[in-house]
VEXNU-933357 format. One record per residue (C-alpha): residue in three letters; y, z, x. Coordinates in steps of 0.1 Angstrom, whole numbers, plus 2048, in hexadecimal, padded with zeros to 3 digits. Example, Ala and Ser with C-alpha at 12.3 -4.5 7.8 and 13.67 -1.06 7.14 Angstrom:
2
ALA7D384E87B/SER7F5847889/
This chain:
599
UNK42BD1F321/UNK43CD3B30D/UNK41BD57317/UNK429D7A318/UNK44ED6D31C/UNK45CD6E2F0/UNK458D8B2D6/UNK451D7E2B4/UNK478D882AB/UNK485D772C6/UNK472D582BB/UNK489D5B29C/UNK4ADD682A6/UNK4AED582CB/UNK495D432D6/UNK488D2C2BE/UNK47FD0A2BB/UNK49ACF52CE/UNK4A1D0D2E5/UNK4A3D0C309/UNK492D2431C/UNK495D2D346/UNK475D30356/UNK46DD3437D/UNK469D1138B/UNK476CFB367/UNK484CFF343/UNK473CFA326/UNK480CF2305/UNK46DD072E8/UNK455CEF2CD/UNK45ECEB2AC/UNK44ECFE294/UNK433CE528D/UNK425CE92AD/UNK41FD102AA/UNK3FAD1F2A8/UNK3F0D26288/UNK3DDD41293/UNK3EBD67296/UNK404D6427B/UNK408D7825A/UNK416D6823B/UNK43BD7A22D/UNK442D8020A/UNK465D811FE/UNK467D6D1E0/UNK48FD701DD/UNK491D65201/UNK47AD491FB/UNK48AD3E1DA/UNK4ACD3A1ED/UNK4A0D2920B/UNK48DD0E1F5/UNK4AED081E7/UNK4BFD02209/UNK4A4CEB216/UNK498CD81FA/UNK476CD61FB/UNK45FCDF1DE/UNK44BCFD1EE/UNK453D1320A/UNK440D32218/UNK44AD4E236/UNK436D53255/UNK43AD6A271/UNK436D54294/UNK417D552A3/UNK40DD772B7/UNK3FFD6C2DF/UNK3DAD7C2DC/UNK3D3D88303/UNK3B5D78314/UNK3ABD5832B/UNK3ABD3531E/UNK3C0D3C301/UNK3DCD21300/UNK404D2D2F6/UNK406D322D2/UNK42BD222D1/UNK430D042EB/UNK44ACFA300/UNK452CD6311/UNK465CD132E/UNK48ACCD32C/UNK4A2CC333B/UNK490CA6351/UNK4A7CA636A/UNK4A4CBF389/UNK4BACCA3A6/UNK4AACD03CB/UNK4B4CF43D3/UNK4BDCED3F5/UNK4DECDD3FB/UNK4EECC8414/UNK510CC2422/UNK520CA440F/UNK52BC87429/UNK54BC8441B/UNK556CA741E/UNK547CC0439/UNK553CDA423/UNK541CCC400/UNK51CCD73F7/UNK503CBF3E4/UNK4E4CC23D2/UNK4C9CA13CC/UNK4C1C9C3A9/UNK4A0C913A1/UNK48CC8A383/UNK46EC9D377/UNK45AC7D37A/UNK45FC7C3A0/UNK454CA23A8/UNK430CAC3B2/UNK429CCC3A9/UNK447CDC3A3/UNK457CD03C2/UNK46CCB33D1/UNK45CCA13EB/UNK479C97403/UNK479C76417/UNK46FC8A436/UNK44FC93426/UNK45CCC041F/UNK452CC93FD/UNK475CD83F0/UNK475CF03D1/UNK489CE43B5/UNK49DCF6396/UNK4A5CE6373/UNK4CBCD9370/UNK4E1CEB360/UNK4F5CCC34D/UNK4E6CBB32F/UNK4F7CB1312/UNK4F2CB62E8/UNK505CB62C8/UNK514CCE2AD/UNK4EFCC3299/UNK4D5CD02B2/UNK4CCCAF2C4/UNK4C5CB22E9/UNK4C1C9A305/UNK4C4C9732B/UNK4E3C8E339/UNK4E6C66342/UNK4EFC70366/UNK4F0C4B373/UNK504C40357/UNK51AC5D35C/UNK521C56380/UNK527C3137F/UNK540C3735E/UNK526C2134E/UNK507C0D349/UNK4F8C0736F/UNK4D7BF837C/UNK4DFC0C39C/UNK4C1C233A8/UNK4CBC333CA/UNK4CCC5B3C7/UNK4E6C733B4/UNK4F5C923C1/UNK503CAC3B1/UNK522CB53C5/UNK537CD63C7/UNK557CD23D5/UNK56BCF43CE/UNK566D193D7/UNK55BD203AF/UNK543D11399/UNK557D0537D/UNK54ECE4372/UNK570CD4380/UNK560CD93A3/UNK543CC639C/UNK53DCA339C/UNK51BC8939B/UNK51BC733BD/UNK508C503C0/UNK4FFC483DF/UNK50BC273DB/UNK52FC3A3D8/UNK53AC3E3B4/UNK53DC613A7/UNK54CC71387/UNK556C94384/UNK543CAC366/UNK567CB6358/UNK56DC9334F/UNK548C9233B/UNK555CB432C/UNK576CA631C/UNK57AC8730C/UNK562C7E2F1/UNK54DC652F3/UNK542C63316/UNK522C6C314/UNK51CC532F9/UNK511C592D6/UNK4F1C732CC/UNK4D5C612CB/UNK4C4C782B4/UNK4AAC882CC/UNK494CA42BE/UNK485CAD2DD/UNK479CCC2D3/UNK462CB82B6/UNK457C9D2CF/UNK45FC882EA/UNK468C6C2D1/UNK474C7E2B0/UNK496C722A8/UNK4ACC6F28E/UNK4CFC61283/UNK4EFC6C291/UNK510C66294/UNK522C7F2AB/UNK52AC7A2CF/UNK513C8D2EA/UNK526CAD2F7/UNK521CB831C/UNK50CCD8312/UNK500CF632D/UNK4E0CFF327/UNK4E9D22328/UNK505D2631B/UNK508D402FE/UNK50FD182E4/UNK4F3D0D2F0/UNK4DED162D3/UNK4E6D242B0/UNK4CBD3929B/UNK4D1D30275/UNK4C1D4C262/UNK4C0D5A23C/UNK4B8D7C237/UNK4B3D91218/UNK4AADB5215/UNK48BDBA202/UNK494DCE1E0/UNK47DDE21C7/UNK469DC81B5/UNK46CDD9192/UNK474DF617B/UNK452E0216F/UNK45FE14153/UNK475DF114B/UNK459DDA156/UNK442DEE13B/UNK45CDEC120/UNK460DC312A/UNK438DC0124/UNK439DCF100/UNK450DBC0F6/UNK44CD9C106/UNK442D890E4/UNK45FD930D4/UNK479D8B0F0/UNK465D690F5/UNK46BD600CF/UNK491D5B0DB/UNK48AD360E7/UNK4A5D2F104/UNK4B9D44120/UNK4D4D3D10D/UNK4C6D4C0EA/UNK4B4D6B0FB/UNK4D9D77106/UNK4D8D7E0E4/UNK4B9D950DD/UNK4C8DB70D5/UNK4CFDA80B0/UNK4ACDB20AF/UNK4B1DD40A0/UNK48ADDE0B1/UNK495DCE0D3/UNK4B5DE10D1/UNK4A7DFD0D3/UNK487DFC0E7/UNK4A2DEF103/UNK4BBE090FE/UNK4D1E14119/UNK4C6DFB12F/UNK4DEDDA13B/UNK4D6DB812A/UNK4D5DAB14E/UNK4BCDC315A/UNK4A4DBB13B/UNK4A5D96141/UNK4A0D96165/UNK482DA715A/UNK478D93143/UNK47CD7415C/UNK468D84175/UNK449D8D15A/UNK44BD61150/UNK44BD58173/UNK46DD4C173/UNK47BD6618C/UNK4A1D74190/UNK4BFD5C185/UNK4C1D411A1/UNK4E4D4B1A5/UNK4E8D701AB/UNK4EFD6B1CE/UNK4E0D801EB/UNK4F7D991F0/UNK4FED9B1CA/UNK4DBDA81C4/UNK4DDDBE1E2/UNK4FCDD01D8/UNK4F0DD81B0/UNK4D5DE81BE/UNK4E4DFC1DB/UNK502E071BF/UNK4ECE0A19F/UNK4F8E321A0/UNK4D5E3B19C/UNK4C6E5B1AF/UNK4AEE481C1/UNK4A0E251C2/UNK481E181C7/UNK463E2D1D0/UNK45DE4B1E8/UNK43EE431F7/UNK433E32218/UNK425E11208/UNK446E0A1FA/UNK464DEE208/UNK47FE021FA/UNK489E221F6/UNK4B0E311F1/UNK4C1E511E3/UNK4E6E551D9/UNK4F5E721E4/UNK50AE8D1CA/UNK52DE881D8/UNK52EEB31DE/UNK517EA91FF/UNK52AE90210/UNK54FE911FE/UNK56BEAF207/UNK588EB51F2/UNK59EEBB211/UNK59BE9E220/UNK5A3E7D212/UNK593E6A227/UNK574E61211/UNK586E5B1F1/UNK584E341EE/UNK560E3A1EF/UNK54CE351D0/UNK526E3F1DE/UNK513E451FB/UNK4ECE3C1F8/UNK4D8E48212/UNK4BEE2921A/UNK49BE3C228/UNK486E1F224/UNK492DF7226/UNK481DD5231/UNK493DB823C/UNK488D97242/UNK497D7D258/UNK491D58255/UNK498D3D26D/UNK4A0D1925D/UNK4AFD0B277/UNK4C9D07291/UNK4E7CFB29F/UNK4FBCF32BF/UNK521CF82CC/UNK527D072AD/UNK519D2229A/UNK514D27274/UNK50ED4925F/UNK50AD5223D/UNK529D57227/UNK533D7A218/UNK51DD791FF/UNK4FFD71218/UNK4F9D4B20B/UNK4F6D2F223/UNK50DD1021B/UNK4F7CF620C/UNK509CD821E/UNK505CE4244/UNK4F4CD125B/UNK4D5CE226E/UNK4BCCD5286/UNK49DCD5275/UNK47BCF0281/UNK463CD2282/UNK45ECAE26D/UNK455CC024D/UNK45BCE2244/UNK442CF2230/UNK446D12240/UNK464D29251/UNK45FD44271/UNK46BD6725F/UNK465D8726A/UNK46ADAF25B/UNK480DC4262/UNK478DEC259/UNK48DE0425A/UNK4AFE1B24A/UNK4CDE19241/UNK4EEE28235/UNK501E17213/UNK526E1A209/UNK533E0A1EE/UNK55DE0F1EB/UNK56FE131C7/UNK57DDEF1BD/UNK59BDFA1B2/UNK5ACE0E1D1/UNK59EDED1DF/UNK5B4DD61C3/UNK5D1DEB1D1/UNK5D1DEC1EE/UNK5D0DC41E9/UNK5F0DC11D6/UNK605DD21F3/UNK61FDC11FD/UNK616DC5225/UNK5F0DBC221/UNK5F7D9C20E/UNK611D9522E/UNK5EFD99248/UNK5DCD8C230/UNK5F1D68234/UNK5F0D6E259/UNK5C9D7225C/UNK5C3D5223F/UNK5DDD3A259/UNK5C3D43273/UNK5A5D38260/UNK5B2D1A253/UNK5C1D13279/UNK59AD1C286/UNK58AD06266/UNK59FCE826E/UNK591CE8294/UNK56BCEB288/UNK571CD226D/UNK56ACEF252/UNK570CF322B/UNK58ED0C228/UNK580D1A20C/UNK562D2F222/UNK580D4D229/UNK56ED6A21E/UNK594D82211/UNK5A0D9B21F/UNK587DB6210/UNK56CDA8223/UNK581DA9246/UNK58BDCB23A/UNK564DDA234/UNK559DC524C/UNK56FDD2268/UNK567DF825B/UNK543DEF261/UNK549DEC285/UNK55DE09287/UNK544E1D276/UNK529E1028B/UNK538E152AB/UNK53EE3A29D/UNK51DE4228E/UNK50AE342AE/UNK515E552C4/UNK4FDE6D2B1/UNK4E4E5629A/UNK4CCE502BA/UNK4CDE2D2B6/UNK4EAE142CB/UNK500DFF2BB/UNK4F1DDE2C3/UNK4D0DF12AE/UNK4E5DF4292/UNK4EDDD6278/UNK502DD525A/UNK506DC1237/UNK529DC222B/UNK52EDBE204/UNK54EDAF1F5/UNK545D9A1D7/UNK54DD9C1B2/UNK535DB51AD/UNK546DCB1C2/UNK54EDDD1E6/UNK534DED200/UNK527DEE221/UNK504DF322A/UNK4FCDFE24F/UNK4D8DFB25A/UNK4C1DFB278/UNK49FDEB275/UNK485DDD28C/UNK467DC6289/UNK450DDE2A9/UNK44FDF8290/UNK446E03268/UNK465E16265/UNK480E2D27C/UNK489E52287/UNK4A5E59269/UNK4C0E5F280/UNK4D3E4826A/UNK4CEE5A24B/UNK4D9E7C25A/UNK4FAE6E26D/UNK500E61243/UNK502E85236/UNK51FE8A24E/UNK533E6B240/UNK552E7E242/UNK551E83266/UNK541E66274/UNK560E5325B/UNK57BE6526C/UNK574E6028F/UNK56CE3F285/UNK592E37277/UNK5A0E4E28F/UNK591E392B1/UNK59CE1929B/UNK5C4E1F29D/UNK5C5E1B2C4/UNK5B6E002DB/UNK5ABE01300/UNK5BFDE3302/UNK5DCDEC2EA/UNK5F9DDE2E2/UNK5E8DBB2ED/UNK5CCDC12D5/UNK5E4DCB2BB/UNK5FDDB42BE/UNK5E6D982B9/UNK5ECD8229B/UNK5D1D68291/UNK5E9D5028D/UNK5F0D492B1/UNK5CCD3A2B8/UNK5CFD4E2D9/UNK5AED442EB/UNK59AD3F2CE/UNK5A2D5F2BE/UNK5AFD4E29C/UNK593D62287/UNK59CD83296/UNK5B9D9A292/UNK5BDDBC2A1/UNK59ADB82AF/UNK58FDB72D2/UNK56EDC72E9/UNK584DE52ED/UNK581DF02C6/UNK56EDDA2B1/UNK55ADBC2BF/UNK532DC72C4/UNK513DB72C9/UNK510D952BA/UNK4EFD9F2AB/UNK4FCDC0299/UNK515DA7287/UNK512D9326A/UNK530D7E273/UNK52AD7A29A/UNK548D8E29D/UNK561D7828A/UNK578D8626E/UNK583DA827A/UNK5A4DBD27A/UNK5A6DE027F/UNK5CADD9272/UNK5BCDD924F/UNK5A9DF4252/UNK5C1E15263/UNK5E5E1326C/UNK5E8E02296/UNK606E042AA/UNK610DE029E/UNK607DE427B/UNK610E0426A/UNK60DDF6245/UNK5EFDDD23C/UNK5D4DFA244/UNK5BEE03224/UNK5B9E27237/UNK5D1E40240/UNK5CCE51260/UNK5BDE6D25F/UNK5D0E8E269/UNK5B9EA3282/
């Protein structure tokens, strides 16, 4: 049901299994993944990736497919399936209500009673139909059709005479509609979107597994649109694929594997440069690096808790020349520019900047694991995904996850720690900084979240000069700015951003990122300089988190104006921002880690 309609990455970011899809006479609801051809695929390998999301899931072994590829020719059946949802329909012509001359109605009917795609009326005309928009879910995935007699009689009913779906206002809000019995009880859809509880409790249904896959579950149903932007909730990892190994290391592990192996625990080999020959063989080169290695070489692999963007970052800011290997077969390739190229003495603009590594070569890959309604969840800071969050399961056993590559470039930053530090102990940036925490714990105690997920105000700070920079850099690279995608660093290793563009139609890009990166200076500047002033200043400025104004509590000085973009480029989905942090605004003269440039 899905021929010629999904890419394999839209399989993964938008549509996957669980969601609800239009098509021209129903809607379809997409299969889990157990239901996918096994044909057409090609297996993934990202160990590191793998590793993490074994951890997550809890199950013993775990491997990355890409979704199955249509193959063009007659007879050959969908390689993902779909299953009608929602059951109910609406006929698409209406008819004047008999209570109101000035009210339209619509019949609802089941699936069960149409032939063909099409309503046959009690005057014999064949009468096309189109799915209803009104179903209901939970925060856990679950899905089922609205109970639209229940919901009419406000209760449990043995009454079969036909429903309507009634407009009775000039708009189409939901306060203007209601669901009409013929037998005369009705019941308005603003009532089924308030209260909880009146759609009864989730029953559990996995629809997009099977008909009768269910499971335990103790939230109330939530009126849900089927397509609105909470309808569905991707839940992916995503890792970017480093250099395996240091030859010259990996050679230098292999000689003297014996003799690190003699040390009998982790614990002991911390201790092998009191062996005066290991000493030296390993000279110059961290302990940490040496074990990794050494790990890697018993089949152990990298300490289970460097996190994602841990490992990420000491590679992008390792200060070597160039990383990884220049050839066309390679994953990852990176050189650091000599601060002379990029770095002025007249202006001061780039001075909190430690490197710039120009990325020519990277591969990301994207898994799904599941997904959520009403309410989305992302990765924290350091890219992890909270162990104790509640997904919707793929299928009844996961063996394997939908991934897909990425290929493309990138530009790295990484900022010096210490004009970070203090800039941190200012007076004034502590002062925002309380503002901008009262509005997370204010949103975290609506969604029934930990308070401890804030990510500081160096992550808000970098991650709101990521937009600002990609907004800037996207008028001359050659790609737009919903192409580009970023990875903002802010851990205890250290600070960085890492702007990137990537796509899975291609082995690689153009370099029009690479080349806007020699010009850091420049594309920096008009970056700060377009951040001071809002299209919609002094509202945008003036905004404090605090206030909860329409939903805004994880947002400062942030609006469409200035610094929200496309949900996709973002790591967040546009939450934690504040240009206010970042260069002086008209509200906030004091809290900005930049001064403004003078032109």
């Amino acid at each position: 049901m899905t021929d010629n309609i999904l890419r394999q990455s839209q399989l993964i970011t938008t549509y996957g299994p669980g969601a609800m899809i239009d098509l021209p006479d129903h809607s379809v609801i997409i299969s889990g993944s157990g239901d996918w051809s096994y044909q057409g695929r090609e297996r993934i390998e990202e160990t590191r990736l793998v590793a993490k999301l074994q951890r997550i899931l809890s199950v013993p072994s775990l491997s990355l497919w890409t979704p199955p590829r249509h193959e063009e020719g007659r007879g050959r059946s969908s390689p993902v399936r779909a299953r009608i949802f929602p059951s109910w329909f609406i006929v698409k012509d209406s008819i004047l209500s008999p209570h109101n001359f000035q009210w339209r109605r619509q019949r609802l009917v089941q699936w069960a009673h149409l032939h063909k795609y099409r309503f046959i009326d009690d005057d014999g005309k064949r009468k096309k139909v189109v799915p209803v928009r009104f179903v209901c879910g939970c925060r856990l995935g679950h899905i089922d059709d609205l109970d639209w007699r229940r919901l009419a009689h406000q209760g449990e009913t043995t009454c079969t005479r036909p429903l309507w779906l009634e407009e009775r206002g000039t708009g189409a809000g939901i306060g203007d509609i209601y669901v009409v019995c013929d037998c005369g009880k009705e019941r308005s859809l603003y009532e089924a979107s308030g209260p909880v509880g009146i759609l009864g409790k989730c029953k559990g249904k996995r629809l997009w597994i099977g008909p009768y896959a269910r499971e335990r579950c103790g939230e109330n149903y939530r009126l849900l649109v089927r397509t609105a932007s909470n309808a569905y909730f991707t839940q992916t990892m995503s890792v970017i694929s480093l250099p395996e190994y240091d030859a010259g290391l990996a050679s230098r592990v292999a000689e003297h594997f014996d003799a690190l192996e003699s040390f009998d625990s982790m614990e002991m080999l911390e201790h092998f440069r009191k062996n005066a020959r290991l000493n030296i063989a390993f000279d110059g080169i961290a302990n940490k690096e040496v074990l990794n290695e050494y790990r890697r070489q018993k089949g152990g692999g990298e300490e289970n808790d460097v996190t994602v963007k841990a490992a990420e970052f000491e590679v992008l800011s390792s200060g070597k020349s160039s990383i990884g290997e220049n050839n066309a077969r390679s994953r990852f390739y990176a050189e650091t520019l000599p601060r002379e190229s990029w770095d002025s003495e007249q202006k001061q603009v780039t001075s909190p900047i430690d490197k710039l590594v120009l990325v020519h070569r990277l591969r990301e890959v994207v898994a799904l694991l599941g997904f959520t309604r009403f309410e989305a969840t992302t990765p924290n800071k350091d890219g992890e995904l909270d162990l104790d969050v509640r997904r919707a399961s793929l299928a009844d056993e996961i063996s394997w996850l939908p991934a897909i590559e990425n290929r493309g470039e990138g530009v790295f930053l990484s900022f010096k720690s210490d004009q970070i530090q203090q800039w941190l102990s200012r007076p004034d940036v502590q002062g925002r900084g309380q503002q901008i925490l009262k509005g997370y714990n204010l949103w975290a105690g609506q969604q029934s979240r930990s308070t401890d997920g804030f990510p500081g105000l160096p992550y808000i700070m970098l991650h709101s000069l990521s937009h600002m920079l990609m907004t800037a850099i996207a008028l001359e690279c050659g790609y737009p700015t919903n192409s580009l995608r970023e990875r903002v660093y802010a851990g205890e290793n250290g600070y960085g951003i890492l702007i990137y563009t990537g796509s899975s139609d291609s082995d690689g890009t153009l370099g029009g990122l690479i080349e806007t990166g020699r010009q850091l200076e420049l594309h920096l500047q008009r970056a700060l300089r377009d951040g001071s002033l809002c299209s919609n200043d002094p509202v945008c400025a003036e905004h404090s988190p605090d206030a909860a104004l329409e939903g805004r509590s994880l947002l400062g000085a942030a609006c469409h104006g200035c610094l929200l973009i496309a949900e996709s480029s973002c790591e967040q989905r546009n939450n934690f921002l504040d240009r206010a942090l970042v260069v002086p605004t008209i509200a906030e003269k004091d809290a900005a880690f930049f001064e403004l440039p003078e032109f």
